[in-house]
Backbone bond lengths (Angstrom), bond angles and torsions (degrees), N, CA, C in turn:
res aa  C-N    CA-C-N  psi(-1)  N-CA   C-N-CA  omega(-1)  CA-C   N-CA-C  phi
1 X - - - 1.464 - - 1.522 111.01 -
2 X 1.200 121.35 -62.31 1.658 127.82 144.36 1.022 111.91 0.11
3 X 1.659 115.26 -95.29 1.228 111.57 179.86 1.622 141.14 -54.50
4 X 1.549 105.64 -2.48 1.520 121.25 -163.98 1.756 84.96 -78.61
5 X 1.570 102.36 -54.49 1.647 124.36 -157.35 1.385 94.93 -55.37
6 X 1.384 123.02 -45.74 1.895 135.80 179.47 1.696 95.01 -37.25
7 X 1.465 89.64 -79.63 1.603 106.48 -176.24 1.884 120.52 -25.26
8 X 1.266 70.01 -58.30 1.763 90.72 -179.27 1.824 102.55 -60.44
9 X 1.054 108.26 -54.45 1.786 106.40 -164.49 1.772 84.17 -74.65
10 X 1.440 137.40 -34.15 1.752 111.41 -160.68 1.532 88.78 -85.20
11 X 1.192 151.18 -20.37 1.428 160.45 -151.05 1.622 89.65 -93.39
12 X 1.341 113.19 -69.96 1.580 108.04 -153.69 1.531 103.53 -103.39
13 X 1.642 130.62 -3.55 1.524 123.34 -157.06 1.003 119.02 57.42
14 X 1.487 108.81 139.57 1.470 128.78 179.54 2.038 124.72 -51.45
15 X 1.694 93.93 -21.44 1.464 87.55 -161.04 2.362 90.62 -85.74
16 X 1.346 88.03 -28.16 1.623 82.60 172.17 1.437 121.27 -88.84
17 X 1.214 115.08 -10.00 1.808 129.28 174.26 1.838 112.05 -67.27
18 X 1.464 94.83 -35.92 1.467 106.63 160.03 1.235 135.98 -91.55
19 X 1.127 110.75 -11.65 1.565 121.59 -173.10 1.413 107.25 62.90
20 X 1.379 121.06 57.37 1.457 115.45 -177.91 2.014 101.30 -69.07
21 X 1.347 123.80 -43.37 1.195 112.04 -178.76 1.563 134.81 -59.00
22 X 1.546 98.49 -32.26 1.554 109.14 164.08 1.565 105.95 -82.97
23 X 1.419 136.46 -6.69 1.488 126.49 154.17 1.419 97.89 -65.91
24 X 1.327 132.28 -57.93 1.372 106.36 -150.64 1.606 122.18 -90.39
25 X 1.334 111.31 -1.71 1.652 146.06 153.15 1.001 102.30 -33.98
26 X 1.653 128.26 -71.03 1.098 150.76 -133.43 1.659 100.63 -91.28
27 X 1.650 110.53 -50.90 1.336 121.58 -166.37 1.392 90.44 -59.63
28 X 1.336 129.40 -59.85 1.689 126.26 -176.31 1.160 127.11 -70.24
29 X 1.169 127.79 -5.58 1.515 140.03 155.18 1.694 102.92 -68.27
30 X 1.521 120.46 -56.31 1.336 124.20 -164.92 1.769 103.48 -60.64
31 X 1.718 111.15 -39.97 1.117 126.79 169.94 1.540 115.72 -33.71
32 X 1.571 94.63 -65.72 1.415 105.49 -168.18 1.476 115.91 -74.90
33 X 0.672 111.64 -11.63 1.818 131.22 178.41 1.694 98.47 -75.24
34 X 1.479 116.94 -70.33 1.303 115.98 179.56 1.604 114.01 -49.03
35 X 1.429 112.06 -39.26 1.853 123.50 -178.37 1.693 99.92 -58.32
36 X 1.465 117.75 -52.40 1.162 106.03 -156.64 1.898 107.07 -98.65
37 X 1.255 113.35 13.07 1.527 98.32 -176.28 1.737 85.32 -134.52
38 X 1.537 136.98 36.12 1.284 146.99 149.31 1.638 108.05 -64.08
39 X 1.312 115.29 -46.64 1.698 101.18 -171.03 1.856 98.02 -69.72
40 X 1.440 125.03 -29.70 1.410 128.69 -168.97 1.585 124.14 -66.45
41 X 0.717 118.62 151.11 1.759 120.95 167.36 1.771 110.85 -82.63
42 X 1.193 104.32 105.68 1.177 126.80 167.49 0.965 144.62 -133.37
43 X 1.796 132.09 126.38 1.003 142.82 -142.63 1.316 97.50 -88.75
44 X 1.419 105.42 168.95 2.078 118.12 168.31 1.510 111.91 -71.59
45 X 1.516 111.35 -18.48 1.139 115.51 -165.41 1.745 102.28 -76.99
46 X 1.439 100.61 -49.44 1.567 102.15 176.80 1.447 120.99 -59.25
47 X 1.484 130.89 -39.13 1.208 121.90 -164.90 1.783 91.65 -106.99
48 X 1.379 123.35 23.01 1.185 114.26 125.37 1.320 137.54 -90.61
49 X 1.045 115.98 -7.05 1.928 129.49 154.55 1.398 118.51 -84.96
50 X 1.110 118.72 -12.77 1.288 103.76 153.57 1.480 117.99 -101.35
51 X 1.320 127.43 -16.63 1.452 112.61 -176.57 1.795 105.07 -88.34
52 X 1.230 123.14 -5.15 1.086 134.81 157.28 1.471 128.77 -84.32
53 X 0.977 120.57 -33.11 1.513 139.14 146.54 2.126 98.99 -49.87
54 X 0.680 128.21 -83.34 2.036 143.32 173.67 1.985 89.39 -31.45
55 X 1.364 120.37 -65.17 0.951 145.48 -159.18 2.054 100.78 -49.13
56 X 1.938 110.74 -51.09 0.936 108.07 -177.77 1.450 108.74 -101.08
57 X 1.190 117.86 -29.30 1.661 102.29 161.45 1.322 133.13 -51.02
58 X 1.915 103.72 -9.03 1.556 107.20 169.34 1.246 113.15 -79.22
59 X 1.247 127.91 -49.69 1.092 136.38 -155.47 2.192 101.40 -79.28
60 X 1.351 90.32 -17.28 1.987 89.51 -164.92 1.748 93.16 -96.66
61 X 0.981 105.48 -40.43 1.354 116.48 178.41 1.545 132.31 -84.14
62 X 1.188 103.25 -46.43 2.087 116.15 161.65 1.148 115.28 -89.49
63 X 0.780 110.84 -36.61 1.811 110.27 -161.89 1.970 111.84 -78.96
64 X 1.205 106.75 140.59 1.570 96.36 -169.54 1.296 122.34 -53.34
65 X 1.645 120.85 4.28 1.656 105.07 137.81 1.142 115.58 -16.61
66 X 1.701 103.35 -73.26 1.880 108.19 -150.93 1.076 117.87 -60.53
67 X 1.592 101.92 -7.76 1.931 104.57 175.30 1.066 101.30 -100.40
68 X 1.877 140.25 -23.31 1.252 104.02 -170.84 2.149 115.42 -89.32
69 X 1.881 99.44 -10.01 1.571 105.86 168.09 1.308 99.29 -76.59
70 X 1.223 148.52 24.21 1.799 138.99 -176.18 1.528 91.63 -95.41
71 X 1.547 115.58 -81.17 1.193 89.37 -174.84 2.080 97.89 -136.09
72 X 1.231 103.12 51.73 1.767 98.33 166.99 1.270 122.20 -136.15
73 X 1.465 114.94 -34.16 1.702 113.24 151.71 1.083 127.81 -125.31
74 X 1.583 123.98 143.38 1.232 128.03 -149.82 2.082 86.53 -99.00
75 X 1.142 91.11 -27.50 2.199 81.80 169.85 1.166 116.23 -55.15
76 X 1.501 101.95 -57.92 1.555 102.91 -179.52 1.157 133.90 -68.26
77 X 1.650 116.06 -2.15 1.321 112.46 170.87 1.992 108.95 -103.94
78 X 1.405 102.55 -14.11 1.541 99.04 143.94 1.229 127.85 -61.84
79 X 1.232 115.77 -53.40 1.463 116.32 168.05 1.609 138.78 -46.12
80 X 1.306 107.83 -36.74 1.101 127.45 151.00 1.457 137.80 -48.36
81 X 1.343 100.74 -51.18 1.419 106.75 -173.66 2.074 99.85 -96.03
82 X 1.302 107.76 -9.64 1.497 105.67 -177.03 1.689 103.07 -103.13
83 X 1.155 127.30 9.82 1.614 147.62 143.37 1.356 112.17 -70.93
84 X 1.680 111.00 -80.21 1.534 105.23 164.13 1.104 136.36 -35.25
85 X 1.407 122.72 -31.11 1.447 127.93 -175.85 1.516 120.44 -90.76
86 X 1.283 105.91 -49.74 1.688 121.07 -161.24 2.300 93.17 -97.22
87 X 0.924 93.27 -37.35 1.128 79.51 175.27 1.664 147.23 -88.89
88 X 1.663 98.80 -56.80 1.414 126.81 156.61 1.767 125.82 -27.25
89 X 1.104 91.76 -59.66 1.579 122.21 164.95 1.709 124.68 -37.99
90 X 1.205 124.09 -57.96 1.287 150.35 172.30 1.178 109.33 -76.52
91 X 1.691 142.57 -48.03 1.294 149.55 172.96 1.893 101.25 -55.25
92 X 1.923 92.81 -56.31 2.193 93.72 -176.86 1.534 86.91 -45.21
93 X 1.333 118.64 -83.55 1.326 117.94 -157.47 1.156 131.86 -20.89
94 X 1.275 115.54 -49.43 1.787 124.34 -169.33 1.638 110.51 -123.85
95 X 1.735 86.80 47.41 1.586 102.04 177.77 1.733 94.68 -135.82
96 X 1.709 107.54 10.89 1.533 104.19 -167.84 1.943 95.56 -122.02
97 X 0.985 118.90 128.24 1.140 109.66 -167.04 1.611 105.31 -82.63
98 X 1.690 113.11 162.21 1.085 109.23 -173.22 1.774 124.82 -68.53
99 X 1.302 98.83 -11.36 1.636 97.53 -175.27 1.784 102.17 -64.36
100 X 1.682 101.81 -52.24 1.310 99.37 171.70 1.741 136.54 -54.25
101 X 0.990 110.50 -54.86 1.455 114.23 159.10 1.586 104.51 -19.76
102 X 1.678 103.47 -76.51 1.736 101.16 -145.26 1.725 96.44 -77.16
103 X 1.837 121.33 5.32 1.523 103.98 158.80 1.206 119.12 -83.41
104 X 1.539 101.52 -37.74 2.084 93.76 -168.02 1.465 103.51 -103.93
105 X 1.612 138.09 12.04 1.617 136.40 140.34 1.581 125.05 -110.96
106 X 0.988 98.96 11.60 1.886 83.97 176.56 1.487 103.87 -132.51
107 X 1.704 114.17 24.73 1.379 105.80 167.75 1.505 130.46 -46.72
108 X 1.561 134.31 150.36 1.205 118.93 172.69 1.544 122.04 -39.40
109 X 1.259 118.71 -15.69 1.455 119.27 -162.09 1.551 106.81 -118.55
110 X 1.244 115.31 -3.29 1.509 121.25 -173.47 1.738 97.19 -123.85
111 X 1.117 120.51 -12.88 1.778 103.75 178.45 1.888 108.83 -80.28
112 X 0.952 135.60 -5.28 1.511 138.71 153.52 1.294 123.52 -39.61
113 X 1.648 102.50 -68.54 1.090 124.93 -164.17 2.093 92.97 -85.60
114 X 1.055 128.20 -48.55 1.137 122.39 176.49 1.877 123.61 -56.01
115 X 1.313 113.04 -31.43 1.233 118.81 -165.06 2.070 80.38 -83.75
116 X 1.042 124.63 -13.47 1.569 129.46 -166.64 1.362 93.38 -94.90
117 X 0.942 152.45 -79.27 0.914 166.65 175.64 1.732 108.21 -30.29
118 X 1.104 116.23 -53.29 1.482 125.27 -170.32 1.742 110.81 -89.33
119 X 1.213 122.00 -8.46 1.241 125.10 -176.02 1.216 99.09 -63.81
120 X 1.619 105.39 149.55 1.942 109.34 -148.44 1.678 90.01 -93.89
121 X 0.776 152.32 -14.70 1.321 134.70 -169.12 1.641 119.72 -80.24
122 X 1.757 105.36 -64.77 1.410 134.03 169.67 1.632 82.94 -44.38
123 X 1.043 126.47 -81.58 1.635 122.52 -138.05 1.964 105.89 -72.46
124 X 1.476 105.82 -2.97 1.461 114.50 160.39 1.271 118.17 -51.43
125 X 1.694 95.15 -68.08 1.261 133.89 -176.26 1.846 111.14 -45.85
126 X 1.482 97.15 -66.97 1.274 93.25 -172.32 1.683 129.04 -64.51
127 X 1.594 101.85 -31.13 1.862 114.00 -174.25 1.937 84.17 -67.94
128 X 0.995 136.15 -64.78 1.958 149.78 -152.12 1.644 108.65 -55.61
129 X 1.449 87.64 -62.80 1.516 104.46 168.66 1.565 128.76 -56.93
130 X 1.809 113.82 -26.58 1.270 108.73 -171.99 1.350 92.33 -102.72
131 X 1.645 129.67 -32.09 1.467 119.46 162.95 1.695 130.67 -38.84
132 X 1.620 100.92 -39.63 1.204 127.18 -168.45 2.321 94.34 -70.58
133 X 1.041 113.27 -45.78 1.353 123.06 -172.19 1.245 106.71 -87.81
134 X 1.498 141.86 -35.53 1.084 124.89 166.04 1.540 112.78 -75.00
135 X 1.189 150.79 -2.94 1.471 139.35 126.99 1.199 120.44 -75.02
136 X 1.286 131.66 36.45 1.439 137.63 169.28 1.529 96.72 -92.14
137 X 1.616 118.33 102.07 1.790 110.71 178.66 1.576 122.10 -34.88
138 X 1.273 112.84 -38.24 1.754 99.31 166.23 1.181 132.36 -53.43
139 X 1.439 119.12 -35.29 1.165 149.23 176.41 1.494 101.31 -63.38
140 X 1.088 104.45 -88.75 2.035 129.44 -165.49 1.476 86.03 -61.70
141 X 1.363 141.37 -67.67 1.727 106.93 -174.57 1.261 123.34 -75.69
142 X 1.027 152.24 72.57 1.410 165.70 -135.20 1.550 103.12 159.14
143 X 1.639 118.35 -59.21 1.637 111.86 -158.96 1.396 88.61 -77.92
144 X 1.742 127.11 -45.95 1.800 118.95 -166.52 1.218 116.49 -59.27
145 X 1.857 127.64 -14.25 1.042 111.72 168.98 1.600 115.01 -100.57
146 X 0.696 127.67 36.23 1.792 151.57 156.57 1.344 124.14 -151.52
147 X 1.530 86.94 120.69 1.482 92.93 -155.15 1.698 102.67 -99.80
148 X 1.322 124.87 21.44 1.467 122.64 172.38 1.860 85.89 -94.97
149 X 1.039 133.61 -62.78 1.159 144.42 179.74 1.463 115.18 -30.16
150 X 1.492 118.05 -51.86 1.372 145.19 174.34 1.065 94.50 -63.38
151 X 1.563 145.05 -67.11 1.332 148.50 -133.26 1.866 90.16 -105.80
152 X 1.274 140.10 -2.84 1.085 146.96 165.24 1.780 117.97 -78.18
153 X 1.851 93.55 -64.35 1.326 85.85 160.53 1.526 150.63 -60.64
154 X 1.337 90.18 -13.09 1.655 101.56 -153.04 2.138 80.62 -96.51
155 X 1.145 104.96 -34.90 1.439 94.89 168.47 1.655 123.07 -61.57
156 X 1.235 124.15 -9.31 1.715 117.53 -168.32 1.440 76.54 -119.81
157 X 1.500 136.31 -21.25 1.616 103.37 169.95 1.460 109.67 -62.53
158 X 1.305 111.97 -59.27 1.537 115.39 -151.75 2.219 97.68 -63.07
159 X 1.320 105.54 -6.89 1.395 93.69 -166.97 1.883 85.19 -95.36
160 X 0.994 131.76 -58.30 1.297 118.82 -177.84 1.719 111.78 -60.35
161 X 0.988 114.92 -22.69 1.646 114.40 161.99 1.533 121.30 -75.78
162 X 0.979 110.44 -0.64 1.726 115.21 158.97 1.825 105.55 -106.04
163 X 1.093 113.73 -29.17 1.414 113.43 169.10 1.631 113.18 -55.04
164 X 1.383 117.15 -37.55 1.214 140.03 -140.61 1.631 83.07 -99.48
165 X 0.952 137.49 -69.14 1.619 153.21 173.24 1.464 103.18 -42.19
166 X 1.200 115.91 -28.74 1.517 118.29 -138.84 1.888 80.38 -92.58
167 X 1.280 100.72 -52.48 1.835 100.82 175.79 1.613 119.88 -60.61
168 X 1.411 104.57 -41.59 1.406 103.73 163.61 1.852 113.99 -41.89
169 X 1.174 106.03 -82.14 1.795 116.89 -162.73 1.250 87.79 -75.16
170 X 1.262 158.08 31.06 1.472 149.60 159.96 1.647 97.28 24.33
171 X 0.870 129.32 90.92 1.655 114.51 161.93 1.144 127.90 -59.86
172 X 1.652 100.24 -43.17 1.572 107.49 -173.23 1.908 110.87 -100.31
173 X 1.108 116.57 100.32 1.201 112.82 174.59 1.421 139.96 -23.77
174 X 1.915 97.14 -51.41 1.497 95.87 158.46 1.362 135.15 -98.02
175 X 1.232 114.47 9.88 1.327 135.72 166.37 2.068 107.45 -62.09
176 X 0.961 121.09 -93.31 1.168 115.31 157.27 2.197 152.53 -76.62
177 X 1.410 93.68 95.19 1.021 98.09 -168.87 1.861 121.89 -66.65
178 X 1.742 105.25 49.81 1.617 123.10 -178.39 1.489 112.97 -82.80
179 X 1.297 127.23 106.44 1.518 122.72 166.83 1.332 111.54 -58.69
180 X 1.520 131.70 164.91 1.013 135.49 178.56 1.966 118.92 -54.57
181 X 1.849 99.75 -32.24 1.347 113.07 177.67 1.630 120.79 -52.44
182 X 1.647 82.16 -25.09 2.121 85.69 -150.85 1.573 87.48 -106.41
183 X 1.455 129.30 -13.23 1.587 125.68 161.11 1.342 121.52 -62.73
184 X 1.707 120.74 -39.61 1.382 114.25 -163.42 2.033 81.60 -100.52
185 X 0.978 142.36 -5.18 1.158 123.24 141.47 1.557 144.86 -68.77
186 X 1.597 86.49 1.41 1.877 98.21 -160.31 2.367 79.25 -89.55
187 X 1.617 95.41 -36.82 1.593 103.78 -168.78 1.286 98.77 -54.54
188 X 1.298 123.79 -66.93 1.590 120.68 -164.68 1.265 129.46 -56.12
189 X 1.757 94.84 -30.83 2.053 102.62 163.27 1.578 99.74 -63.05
190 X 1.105 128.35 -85.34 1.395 123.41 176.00 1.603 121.57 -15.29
191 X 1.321 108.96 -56.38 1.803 103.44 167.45 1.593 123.06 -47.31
192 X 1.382 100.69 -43.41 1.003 114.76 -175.18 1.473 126.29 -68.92
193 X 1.303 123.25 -24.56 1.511 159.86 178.93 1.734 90.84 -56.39
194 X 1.539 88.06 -70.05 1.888 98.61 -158.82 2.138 95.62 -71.32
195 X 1.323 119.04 -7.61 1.326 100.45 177.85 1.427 134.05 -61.76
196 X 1.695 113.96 -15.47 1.504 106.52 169.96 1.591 120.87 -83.99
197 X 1.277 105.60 -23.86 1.854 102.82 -175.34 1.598 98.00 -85.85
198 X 1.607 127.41 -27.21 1.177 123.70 -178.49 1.685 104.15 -62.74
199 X 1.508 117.53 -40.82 1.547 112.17 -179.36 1.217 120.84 -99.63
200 X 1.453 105.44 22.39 1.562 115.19 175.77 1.757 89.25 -109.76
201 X 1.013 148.31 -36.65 1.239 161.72 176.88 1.445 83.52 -46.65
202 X 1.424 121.87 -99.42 1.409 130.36 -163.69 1.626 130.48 -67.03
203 X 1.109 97.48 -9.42 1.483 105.17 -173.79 1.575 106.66 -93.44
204 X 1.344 117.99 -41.58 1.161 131.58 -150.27 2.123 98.38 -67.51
205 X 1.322 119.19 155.25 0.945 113.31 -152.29 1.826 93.67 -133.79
206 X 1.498 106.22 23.33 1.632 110.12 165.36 1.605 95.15 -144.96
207 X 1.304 104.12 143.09 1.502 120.55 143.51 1.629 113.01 -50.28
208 X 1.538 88.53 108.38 2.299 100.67 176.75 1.910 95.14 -93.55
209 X 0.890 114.11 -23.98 1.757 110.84 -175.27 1.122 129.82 -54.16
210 X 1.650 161.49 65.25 1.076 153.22 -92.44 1.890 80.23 -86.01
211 X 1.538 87.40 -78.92 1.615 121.71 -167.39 1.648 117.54 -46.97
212 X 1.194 105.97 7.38 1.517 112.43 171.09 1.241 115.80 -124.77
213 X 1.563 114.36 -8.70 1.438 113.02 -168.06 1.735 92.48 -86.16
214 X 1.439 157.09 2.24 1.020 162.78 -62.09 1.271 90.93 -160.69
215 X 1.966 114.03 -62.38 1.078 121.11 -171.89 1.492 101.25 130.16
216 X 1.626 119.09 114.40 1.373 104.90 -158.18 1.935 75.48 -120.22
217 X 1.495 112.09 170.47 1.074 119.00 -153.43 2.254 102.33 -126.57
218 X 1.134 96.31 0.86 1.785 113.03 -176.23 1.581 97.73 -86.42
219 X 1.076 132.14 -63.15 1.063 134.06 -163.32 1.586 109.94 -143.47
220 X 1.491 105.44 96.73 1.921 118.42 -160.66 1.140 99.53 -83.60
221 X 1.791 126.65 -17.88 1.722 110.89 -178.16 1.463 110.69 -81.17
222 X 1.329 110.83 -13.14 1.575 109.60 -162.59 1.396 93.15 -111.56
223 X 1.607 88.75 122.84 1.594 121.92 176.65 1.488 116.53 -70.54
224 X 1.649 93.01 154.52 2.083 89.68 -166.83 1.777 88.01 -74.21
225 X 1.065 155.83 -47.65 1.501 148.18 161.11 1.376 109.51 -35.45
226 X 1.668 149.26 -30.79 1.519 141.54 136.40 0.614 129.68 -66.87
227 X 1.503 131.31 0.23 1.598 134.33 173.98 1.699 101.99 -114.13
228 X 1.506 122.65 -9.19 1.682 111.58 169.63 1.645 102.12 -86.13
229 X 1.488 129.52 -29.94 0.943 149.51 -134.38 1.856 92.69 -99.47
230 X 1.788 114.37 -50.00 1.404 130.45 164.10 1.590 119.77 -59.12
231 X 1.583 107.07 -26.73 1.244 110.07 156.20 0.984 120.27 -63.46
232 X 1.442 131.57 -62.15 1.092 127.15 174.14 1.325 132.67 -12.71
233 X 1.415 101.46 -80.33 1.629 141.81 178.09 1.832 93.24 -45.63
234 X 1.777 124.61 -44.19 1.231 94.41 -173.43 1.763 109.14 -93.97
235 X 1.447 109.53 -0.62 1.692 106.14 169.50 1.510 106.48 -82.67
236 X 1.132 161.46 -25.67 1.126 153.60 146.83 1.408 118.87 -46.71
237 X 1.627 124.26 -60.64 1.261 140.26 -179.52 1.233 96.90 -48.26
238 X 1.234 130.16 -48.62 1.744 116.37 -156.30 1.587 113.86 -100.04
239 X 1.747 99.63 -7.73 1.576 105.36 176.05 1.562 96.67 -84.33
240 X 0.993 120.24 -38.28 1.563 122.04 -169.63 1.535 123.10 -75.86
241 X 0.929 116.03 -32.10 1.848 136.73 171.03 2.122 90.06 -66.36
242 X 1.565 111.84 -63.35 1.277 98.72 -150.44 2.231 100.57 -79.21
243 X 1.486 101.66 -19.67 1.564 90.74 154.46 1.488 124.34 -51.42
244 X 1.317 93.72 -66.01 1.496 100.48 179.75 1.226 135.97 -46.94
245 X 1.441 112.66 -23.55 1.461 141.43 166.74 1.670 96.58 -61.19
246 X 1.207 124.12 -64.92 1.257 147.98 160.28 1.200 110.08 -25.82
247 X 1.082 131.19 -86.30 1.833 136.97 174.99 1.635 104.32 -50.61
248 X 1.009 126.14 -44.77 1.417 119.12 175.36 1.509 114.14 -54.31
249 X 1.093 125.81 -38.02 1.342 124.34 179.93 1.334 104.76 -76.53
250 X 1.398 112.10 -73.76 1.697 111.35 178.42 1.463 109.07 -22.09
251 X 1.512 125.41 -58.36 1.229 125.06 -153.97 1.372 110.87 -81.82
252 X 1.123 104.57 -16.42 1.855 111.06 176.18 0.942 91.38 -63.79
253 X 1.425 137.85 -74.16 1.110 153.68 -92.21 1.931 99.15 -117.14
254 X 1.372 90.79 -16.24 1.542 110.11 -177.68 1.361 111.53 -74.79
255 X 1.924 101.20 -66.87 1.473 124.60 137.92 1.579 123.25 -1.42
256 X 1.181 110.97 -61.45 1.257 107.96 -171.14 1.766 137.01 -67.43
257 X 2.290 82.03 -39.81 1.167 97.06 179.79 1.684 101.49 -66.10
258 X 1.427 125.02 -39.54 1.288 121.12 -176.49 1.353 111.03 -26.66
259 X 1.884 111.92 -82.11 1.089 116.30 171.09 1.445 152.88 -31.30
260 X 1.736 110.91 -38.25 1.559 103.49 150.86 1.604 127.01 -74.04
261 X 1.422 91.87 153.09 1.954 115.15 177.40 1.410 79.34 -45.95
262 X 1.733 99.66 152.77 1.408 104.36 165.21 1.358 124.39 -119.38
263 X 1.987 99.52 10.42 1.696 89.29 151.26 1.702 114.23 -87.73
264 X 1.266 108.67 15.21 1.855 117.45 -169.98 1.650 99.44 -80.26
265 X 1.977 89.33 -61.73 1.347 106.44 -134.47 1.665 89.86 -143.38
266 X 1.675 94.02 88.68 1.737 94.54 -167.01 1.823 111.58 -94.53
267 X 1.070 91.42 154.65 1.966 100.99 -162.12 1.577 100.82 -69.08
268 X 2.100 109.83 127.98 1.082 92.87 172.52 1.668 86.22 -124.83
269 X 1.291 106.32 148.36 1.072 100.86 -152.00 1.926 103.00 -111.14
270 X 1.545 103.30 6.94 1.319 106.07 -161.16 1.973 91.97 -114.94
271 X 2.131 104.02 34.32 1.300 91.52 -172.92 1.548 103.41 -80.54
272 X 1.732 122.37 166.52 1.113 117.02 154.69 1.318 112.13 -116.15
273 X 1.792 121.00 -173.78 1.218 110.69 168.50 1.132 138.52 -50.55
274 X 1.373 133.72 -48.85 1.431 120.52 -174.69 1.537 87.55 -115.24
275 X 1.507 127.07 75.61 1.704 115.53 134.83 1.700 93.48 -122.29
276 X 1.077 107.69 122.30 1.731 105.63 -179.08 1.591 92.34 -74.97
277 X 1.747 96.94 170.17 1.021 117.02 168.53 1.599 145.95 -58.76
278 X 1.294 144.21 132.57 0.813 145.72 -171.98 1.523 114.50 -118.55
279 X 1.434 119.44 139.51 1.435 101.64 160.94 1.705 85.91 -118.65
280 X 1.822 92.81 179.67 1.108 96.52 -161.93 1.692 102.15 -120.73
């Protein structure tokens, strides 16, 4: 292991072996985050989702992960980018409190384009579908060996994958008018989206990866056909845990309203995760 890490730091240098640039990215993002949600009321709970959110984008993104999914395992660069996406995303979100949200997205001049943007179907479609095509091997070996290309795409995933999240956890109450019914239906289209590249991942019975079939040097027993196949297993695994994470709340939360009187405790149906409850 030692010697892998050697390899890796005399191959790539120490200042990219660490990801010193995505450290110091990060420190001024965390900065600016604390600057701009100081006038707001915010809980420990939130700016522990975001410094945990900062926390794993270091490690998936800086940390010599990002060199060993570049070009030696094709898991770990699933893994990577199915961290960034499914996870990261949902933590920013409901680490921003609602006062902020409805100042810097629901301006008179930005709720158009936002209520467009966030409509649950299109924004299924588009985050699933472009995930689904950037692991299409024509696609994905072509962008990994250019890395403006790579670093292009992987930017309009993670931005339509906060779009995509963003309809899920509704932040803004009146921003999306989604009942609990038409959310845990918005999840299962979405599951359903990622089901052909997830069983083309595991099923498939050749290595499609150009740049991994090469001979990766981390782990010599595991074949580039067990390592497309381990991809697989972790792009499904980690979409399905953080749905489910997803439906569990909705449905509690669905649950609940059932149970109160509803001259008590009247149904609002445009709740998201972190606006607690109100009666009125």
């Amino acid at each position: 292991m030692f010697a892998v890490s050697g390899n890796l730091i005399s191959h790539y240098g120490s200042f990219k072996f660490w990801g010193v640039g995505v450290f110091v990215m990060l420190v001024l993002l965390s900065l600016l985050y604390m600057k701009l949600i100081s006038k707001y009321k915010v809980t420990s709970k939130q700016k522990f989702f975001f410094f945990t959110a900062v926390v794993l984008f270091y490690l998936f993104k800086g940390s010599p992960i990002a060199l060993v999914s570049g070009d030696q395992l094709f898991s770990a660069h699933v893994l990577q980018l199915m961290v960034i996406l499914f996870i990261v995303p949902p933590l920013c979100i409901m680490s921003l409190p609602v006062d902020f949200l409805r100042s810097y997205f629901w301006s008179y001049q930005k709720r158009r384009v936002m209520k467009w943007l966030t409509h649950p179907f299109p924004s299924a479609l588009l985050f699933n579908i472009s995930l689904s095509v950037y692991f299409a091997p024509p696609v994905f070996n072509v962008a990994i060996s250019h890395s403006v290309l790579l670093l292009s795409l992987q930017t309009f995933l993670l931005l339509f994958a906060f779009i995509m999240w963003w309809t899920i956890i509704t932040p803004l109450p009146e921003m999306t008018k989604l009942s609990e019914q038409v959310r845990v239906l918005y999840i299962f289209l979405a599951s359903l989206l990622l089901l052909p590249i997830g069983i083309f991942l595991l099923a498939t019975g050749n290595p499609h990866y150009t740049l991994y079939q090469e001979g990766q040097q981390i782990l010599p027993n595991l074949s580039a056909l067990g390592d497309q196949q381990l991809g697989g297993g972790f792009l499904k695994g980690i979409q399905l845990t953080t749905y489910g994470i997803a439906l569990f709340i909705i449905m509690s939360r669905w649950a609940k309203k059932e149970e109160e009187p509803d001259d008590d405790y009247p149904y609002y149906a445009r709740e998201s995760f972190n606006v607690p409850y109100k009666k009125k």
